[in-house]
C-alpha positions in Angstrom: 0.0 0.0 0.0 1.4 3.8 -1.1 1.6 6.7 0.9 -1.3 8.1 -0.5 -3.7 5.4 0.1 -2.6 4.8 3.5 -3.4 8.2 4.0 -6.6 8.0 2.6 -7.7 5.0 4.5 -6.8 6.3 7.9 -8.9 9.5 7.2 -11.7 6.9 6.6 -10.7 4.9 9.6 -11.1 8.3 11.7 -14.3 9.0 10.5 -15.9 5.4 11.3 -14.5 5.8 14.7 -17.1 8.9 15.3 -14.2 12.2 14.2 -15.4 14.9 12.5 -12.8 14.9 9.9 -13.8 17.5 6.7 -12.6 17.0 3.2 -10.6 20.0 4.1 -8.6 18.9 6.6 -8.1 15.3 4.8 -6.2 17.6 2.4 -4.6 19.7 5.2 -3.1 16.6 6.6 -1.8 15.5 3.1 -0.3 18.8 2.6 1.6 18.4 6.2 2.9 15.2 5.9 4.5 16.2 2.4 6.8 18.7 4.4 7.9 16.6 7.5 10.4 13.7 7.6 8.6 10.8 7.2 11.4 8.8 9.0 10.6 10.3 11.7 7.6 8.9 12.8 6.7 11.2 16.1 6.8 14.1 14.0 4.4 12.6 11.4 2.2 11.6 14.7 1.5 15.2 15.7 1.4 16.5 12.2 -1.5 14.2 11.1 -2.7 15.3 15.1 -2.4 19.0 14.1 -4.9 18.7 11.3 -7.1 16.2 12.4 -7.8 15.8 15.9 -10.3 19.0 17.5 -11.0 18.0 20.9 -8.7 15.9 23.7 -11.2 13.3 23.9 -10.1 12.5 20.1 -7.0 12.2 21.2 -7.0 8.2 22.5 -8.9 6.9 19.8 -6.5 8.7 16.6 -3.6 7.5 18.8 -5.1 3.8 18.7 -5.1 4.2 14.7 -2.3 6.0 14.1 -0.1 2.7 15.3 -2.6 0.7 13.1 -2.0 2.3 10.2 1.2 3.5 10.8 3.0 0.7 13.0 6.6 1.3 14.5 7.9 -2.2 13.1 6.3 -5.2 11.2 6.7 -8.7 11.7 8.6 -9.9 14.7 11.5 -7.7 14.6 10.7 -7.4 18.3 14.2 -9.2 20.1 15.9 -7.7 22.4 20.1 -8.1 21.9 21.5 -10.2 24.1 22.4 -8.9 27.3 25.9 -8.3 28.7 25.2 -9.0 32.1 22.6 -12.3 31.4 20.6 -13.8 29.1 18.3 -12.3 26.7 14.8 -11.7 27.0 14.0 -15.0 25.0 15.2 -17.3 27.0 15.7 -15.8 30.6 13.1 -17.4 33.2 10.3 -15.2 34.2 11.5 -14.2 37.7 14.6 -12.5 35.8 12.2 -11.3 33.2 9.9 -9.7 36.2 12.8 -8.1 37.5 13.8 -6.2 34.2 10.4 -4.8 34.4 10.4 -3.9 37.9 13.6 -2.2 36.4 12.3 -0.1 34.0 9.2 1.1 36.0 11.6 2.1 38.9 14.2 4.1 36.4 11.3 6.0 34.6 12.0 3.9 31.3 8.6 2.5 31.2 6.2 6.1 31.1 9.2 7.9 28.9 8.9 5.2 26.1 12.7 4.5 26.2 13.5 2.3 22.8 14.9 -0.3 25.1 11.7 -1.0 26.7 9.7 -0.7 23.9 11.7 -3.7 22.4 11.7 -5.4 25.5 7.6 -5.1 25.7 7.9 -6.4 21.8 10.0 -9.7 22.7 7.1 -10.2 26.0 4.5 -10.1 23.4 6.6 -12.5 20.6 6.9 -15.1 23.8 3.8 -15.0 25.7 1.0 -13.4 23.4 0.2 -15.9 20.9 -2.1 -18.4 22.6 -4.1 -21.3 21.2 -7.6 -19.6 19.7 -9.4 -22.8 18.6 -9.1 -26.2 16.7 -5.6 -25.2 14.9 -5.8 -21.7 15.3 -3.8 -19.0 17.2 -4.1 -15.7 18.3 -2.3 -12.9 20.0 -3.9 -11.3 23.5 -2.7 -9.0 26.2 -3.9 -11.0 29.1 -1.3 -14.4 28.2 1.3 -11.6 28.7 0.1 -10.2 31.8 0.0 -13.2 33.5 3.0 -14.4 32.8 4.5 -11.3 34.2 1.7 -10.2 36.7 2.9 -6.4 36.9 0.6 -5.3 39.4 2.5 -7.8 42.0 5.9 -5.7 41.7 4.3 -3.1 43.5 5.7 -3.6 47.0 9.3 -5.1 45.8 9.6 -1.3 43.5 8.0 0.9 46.6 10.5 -0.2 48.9 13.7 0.0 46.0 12.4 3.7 45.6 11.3 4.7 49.0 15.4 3.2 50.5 13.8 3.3 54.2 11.9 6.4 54.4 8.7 6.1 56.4 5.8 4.4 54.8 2.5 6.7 54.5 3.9 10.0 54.1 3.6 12.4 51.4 6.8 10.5 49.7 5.2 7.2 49.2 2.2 8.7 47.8 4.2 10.3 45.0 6.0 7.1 44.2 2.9 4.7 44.2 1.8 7.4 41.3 4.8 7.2 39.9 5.0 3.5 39.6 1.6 2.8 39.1 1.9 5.1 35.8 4.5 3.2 34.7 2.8 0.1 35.2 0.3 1.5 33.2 2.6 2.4 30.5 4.0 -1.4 30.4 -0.3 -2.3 29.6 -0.8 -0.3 27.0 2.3 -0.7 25.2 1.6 -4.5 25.5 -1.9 -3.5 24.0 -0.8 -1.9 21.2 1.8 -4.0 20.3 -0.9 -7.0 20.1 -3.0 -4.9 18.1 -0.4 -4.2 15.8 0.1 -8.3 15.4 -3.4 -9.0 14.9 -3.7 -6.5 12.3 -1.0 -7.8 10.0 -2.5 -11.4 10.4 -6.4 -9.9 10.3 -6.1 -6.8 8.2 -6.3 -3.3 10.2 -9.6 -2.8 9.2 -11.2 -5.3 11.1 -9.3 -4.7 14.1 -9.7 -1.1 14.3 -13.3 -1.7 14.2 -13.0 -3.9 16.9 -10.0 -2.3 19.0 -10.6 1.8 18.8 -13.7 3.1 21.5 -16.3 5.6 20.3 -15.1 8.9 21.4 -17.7 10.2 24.7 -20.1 12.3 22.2 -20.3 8.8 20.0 -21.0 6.8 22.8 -24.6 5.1 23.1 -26.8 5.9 25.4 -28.2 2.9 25.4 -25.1 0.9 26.2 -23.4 3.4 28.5 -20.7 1.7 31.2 -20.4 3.2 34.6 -16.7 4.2 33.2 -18.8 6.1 30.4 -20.5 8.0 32.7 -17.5 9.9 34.3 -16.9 11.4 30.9 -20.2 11.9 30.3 -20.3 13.7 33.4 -17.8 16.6 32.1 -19.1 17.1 29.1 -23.4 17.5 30.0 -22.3 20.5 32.1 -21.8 23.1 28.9 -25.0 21.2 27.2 -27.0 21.9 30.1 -26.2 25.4 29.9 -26.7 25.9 26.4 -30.4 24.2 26.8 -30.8 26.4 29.6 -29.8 29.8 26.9 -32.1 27.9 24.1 -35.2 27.4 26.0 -34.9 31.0 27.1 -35.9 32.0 23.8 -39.2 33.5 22.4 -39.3 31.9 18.9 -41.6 34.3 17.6 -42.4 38.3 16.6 -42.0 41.1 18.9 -38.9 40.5 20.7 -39.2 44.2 21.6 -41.3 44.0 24.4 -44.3 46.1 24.7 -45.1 50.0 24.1 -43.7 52.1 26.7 -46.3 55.1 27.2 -45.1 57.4 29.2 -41.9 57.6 27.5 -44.0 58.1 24.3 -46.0 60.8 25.0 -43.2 62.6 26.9 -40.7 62.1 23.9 -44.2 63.7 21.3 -43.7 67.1 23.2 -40.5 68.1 21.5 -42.7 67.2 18.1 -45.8 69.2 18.8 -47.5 66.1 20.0 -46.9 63.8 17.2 -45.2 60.4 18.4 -42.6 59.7 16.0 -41.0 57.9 18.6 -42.3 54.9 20.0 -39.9 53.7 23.3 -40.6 50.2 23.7 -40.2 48.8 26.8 -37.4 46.2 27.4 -37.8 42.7 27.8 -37.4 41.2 31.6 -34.7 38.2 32.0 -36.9 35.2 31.6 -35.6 32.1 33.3 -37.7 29.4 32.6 -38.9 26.2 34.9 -38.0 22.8 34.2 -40.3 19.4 34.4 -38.5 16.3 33.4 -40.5 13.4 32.7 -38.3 10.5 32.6 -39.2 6.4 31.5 -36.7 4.4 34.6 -37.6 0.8 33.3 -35.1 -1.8 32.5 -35.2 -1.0 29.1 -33.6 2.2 29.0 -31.8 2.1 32.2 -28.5 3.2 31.0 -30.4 6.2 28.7 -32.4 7.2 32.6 -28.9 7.5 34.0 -27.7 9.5 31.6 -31.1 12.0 31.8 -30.7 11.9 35.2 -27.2 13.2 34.7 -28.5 15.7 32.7 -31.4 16.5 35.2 -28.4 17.1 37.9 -26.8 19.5 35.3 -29.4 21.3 35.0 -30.6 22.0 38.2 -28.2 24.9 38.4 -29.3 26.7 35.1 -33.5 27.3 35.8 -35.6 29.0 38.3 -37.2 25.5 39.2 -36.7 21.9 38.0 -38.7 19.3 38.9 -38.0 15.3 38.1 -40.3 12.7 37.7 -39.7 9.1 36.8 -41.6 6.0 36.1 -42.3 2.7 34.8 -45.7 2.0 35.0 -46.5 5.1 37.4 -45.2 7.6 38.7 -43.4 9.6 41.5 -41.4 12.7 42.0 -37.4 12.1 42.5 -36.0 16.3 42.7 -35.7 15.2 46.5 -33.0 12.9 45.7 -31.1 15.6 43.7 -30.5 18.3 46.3 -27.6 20.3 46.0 -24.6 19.0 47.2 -26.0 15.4 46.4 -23.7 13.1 44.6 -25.5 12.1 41.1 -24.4 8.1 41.6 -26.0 7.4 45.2 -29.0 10.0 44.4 -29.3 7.4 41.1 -29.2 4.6 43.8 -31.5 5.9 46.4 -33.9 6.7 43.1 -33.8 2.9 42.4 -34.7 2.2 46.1 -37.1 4.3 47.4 -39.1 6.2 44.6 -42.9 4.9 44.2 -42.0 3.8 39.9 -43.6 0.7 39.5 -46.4 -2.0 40.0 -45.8 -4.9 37.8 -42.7 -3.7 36.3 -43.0 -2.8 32.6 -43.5 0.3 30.9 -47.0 2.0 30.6 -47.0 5.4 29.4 -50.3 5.7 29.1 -50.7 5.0 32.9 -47.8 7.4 34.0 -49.4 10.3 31.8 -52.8 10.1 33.4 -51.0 9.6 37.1 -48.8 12.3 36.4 -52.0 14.7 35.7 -53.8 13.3 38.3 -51.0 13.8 40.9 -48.6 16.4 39.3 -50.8 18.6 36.8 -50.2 21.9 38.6 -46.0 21.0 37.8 -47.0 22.6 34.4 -47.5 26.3 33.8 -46.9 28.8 31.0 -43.1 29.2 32.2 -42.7 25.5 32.5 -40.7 24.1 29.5 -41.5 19.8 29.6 -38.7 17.6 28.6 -39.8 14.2 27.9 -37.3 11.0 28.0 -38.2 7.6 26.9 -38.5 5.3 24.1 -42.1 5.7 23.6 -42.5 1.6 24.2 -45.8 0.7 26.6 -46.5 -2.5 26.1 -49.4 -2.4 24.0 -51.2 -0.1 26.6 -53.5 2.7 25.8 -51.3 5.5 25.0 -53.2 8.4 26.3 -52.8 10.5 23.6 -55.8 13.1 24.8 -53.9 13.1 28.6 -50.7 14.0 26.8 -51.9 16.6 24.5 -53.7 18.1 27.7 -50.0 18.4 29.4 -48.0 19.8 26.1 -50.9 22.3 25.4 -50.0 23.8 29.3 -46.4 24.3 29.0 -44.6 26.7 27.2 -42.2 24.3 24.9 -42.6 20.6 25.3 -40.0 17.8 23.8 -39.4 14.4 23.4 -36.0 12.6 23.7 -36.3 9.1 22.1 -32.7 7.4 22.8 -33.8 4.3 20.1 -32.9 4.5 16.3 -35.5 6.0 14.4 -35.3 2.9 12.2 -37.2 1.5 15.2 -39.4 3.8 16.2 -42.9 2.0 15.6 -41.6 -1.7 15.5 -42.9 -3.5 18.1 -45.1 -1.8 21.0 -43.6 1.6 20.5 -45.8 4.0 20.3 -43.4 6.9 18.9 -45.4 8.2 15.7 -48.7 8.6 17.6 -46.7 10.7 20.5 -44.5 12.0 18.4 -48.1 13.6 16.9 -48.7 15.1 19.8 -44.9 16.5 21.4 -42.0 17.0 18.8 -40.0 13.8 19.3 -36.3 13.7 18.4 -33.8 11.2 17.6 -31.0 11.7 20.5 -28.7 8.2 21.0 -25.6 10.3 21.7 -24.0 13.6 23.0 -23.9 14.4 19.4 -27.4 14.7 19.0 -28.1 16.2 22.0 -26.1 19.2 20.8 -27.2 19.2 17.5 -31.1 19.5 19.1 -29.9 22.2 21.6 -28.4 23.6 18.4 -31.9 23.7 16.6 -34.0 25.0 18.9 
């Protein structure tokens, strides 16, 4: 494969990993790597970064595909030369071999990438990574090389080589445990990568960087969010939820200028003999909408109800009054469990535990819409703005379409959040076409869309 279509299939591998990457800057990138030294491949790393890459979180999954596509070595020129003081890395015993690790992580080798250890990470993953994968079949995987070594047992052995007898606790330890554990860290990955770059020559990089490069956080799911998912998540719903709060402030319609102002009118006629050829209007006061979330907690869409409810936390801060309400198959009010101060995980947990959500279990929108009226209806006013979050599925219930209508009718702007593919949407017992009738429903699987609705409104 050329330069040039190397270059044009990592651009296409960026873009099915979720980056925004233009035309533009495809060309951009071409035009930078035709004035660096190719030889050296660093340089070419932060060139194609330059161009490419717009936002840290891009950063892990173009690295990931950058030593795909652009790999350090080929083949198995992975050996170590033999040592001086012992024998190589291919035939030492693994107490020697664990030692020479311990080594690296201790001197600093290990985090600065030192070419030494990089080979000897190389010759670990030539001698313990390719493990039997079926009926005459092999494969490469970190774990047989992890094992073998067990890194995260070396801790105590390298704290007491670095600490030399100071005392244990203090200040000093803490900064080497960070120390070595980065390290440590930096032995995993490079072991990672070096196995991805092995199963790529034997399976093609295309199938592996499907399989090996993570969604950047705006890509990820909402419907298969991890709890590790939701710490990024965390950072980036903050700026959302104040840019929803800015949106929904808005009066989409005619006479932003607020109302005549009289007395300034009449006083401002005098200098004209009376006629008003002024007309002062009086200015508009701050409006800073309420907030009623509505939000489906069955099993589901329990990941996307996290995520909302992480959402709901955000924007508590941004609006005069939010109020949260979840259910399954009825209803109950959950702001108490966000209060400020109260951490978004165990509020979450004491959700699950003690809110009045369910009977039997299973969705029934229908059910929750009429309980919600019934219990909640004065929640909804002309300043209330009514976020809806759900996938519109109710088990073949009655929908309550008239109940609904009644609710969006009362607030000021009411929307619906469905976190299924529109491809879905009325397969099955969803209902989405019938509510989406009735209260704007938009497609919003990802951080993505979520923008790209604030964006719209």
């Amino acid at each position: 494969m050329g330069l040039l279509e190397r270059h044009a299939a990592f651009v296409r591998a960026l873009r099915a990993a979720g980056m925004p990457v233009s035309v533009a800057e495809g060309l951009d990138a071409a035009r930078a790597i035709g004035v660096v030294d190719l030889a050296e491949r660093e340089t070419l790393r932060e060139a194609y970064a330059a161009t490419l890459v717009k936002r840290p979180a891009h950063r892990p999954a173009f690295d990931a595909l950058f030593d795909l596509w652009f790999p350090p070595v080929t083949g198995a020129a992975s050996a170590v030369p033999p040592r001086e003081d012992g024998p190589d890395a291919a035939s030492a015993d693994v107490p020697e071999l664990r030692r020479r690790l311990a080594g690296f992580v201790v001197d600093g080798a290990a985090a600065a990438g030192d070419p030494e250890f990089t080979r000897f990470v190389r010759a670990m993953v030539e001698r313990f990574g390719r493990q039997p994968a079926g009926p005459g079949r092999q494969a490469w995987f970190s774990y047989s090389v992890l094992r073998a070594l067990s890194p995260g047992t070396l801790m105590a052995g390298m704290l007491g080589d670095v600490l030399g007898g100071q005392e244990r606790g203090g200040m000093a330890e803490k900064v080497a445990r960070r120390r070595l554990e980065d390290g440590l860290a930096a032995f995993e990955d490079a072991v990672a990568s070096d196995v991805r770059r092995r199963i790529a020559e034997d399976s093609g990089i295309e199938k592996i960087a499907r399989a090996a490069v993570k969604p950047p956080p705006d890509q990820v799911d909402f419907l298969r969010v991890t709890k590790a998912d939701l710490a990024a998540l965390r950072r980036e719903v903050y700026p959302l939820a104040r840019r929803l709060a800015t949106r929904l402030t808005m009066k989409h319609k005619l006479g932003r200028r607020g109302r005549l102002d009289f007395r300034r009118t009449v006083r401002a006629s005098l200098g004209t003999g009376g006629v008003p050829l002024a007309t002062p209007m009086r200015p508009r006061r701050p409006h800073k909408p309420e907030l009623v979330v509505l939000c489906d907690a069955s099993d589901s869409v329990s990941a996307f109800s996290h995520f909302t409810l992480l959402l709901t936390y955000a924007l508590r801060e941004q609006f005069a009054k939010v109020r949260a309400f979840a259910f399954v198959d009825t209803v109950d009010e959950i702001t108490r469990f966000f209060a400020p101060g109260a951490d978004v995980v165990d509020a979450i947990t004491r959700m699950t535990r003690e809110a009045d959500i369910t009977r039997f279990g299973r969705s029934d929108y229908g059910r929750a819409f009429e309980r919600f009226a019934e219990k909640y209806g004065d929640a909804i006013g002309p300043k209330t703005s009514l976020l809806i979050l759900g996938d519109a599925r109710s088990n073949y219930q009655p929908p309550a379409l008239a109940t609904l209508k009644r609710l969006a009718g009362e607030a000021r702007h009411a929307y619906w959040l469905n976190p299924e593919p529109r491809a879905q949407w009325d397969t099955g017992d969803s209902v989405a076409t019938p509510y989406g009738g009735v209260v704007e429903m938009i497609e919003c699987r990802n951080l993505t869309q979520l923008a790209a609705f604030i964006e719209d409104l």
